[in-house]
C-alpha positions in Angstrom: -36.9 49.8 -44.9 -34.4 51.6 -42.8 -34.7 49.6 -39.9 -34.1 46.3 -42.1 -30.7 48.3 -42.9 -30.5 49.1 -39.7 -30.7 45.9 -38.3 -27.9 44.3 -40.9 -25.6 47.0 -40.2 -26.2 46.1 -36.8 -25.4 42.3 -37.4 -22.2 43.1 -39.1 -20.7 45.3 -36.7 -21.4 43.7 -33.8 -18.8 40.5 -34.2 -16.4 42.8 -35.6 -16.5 45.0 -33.2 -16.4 42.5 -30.4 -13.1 41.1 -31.9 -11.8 43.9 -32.6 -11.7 45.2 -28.9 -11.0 41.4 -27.7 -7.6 42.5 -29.8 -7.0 45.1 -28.2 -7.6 44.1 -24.8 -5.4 41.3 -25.0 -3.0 43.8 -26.5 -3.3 45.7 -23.8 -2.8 42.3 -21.1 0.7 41.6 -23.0 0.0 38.9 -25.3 2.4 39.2 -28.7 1.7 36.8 -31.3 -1.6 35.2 -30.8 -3.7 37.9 -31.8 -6.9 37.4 -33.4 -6.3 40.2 -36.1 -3.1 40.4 -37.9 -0.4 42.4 -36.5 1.8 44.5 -38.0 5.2 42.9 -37.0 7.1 41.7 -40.3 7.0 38.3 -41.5 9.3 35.4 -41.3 10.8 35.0 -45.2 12.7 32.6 -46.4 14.8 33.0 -49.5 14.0 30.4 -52.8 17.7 29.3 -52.7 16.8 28.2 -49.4 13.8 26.0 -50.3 15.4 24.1 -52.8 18.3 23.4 -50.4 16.0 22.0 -48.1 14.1 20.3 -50.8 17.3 18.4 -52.1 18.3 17.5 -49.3 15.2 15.8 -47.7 15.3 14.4 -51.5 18.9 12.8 -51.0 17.9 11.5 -47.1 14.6 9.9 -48.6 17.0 8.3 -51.2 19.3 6.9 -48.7 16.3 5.4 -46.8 15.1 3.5 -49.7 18.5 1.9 -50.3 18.5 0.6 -46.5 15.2 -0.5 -46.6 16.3 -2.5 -50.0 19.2 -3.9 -47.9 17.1 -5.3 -45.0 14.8 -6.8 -47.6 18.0 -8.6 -48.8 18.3 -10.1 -45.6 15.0 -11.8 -46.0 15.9 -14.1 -49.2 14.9 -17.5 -48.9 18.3 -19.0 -49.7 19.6 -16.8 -46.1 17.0 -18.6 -44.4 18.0 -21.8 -45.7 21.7 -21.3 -44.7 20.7 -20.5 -41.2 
């Protein structure tokens, strides 16, 4: 029975391990930002005010591309063809 536990502890720590020191080795070579484990830099944050900003106004620009699309379709009336 303790080599069954053995053999699962084994299993486990083996991967983590092996990313663990791939981490650290490409820690080591420079890289910043593409780790594989999370670093402990802080984290971009972006305020709520922000969000809604951004929401409302991608809102108001989808808005304004609706009404230009329902201008173009104006153009396509049968009694414009028929003037032409």
């Amino acid at each position: 029975m303790e080599a069954l536990n053995l053999s699962l502890l084994f299993a486990i720590c083996v991967p983590v391990a092996a990313v663990a020191a791939l981490n650290v080795w490409l820690a080591l070579k420079g890289e910043r930002g593409t780790l594989l484990l999370p670093s402990l830099g802080g984290f971009e944050s972006t305020s709520y005010s922000t969000l809604v900003l951004s929401a409302a106004a991608a809102a108001k620009a989808r808005a304004r591309a609706e009404e230009k699309a329902n201008r173009i379709d104006a153009a396509n009336e049968e009694y414009v063809h028929e003037a032409a």
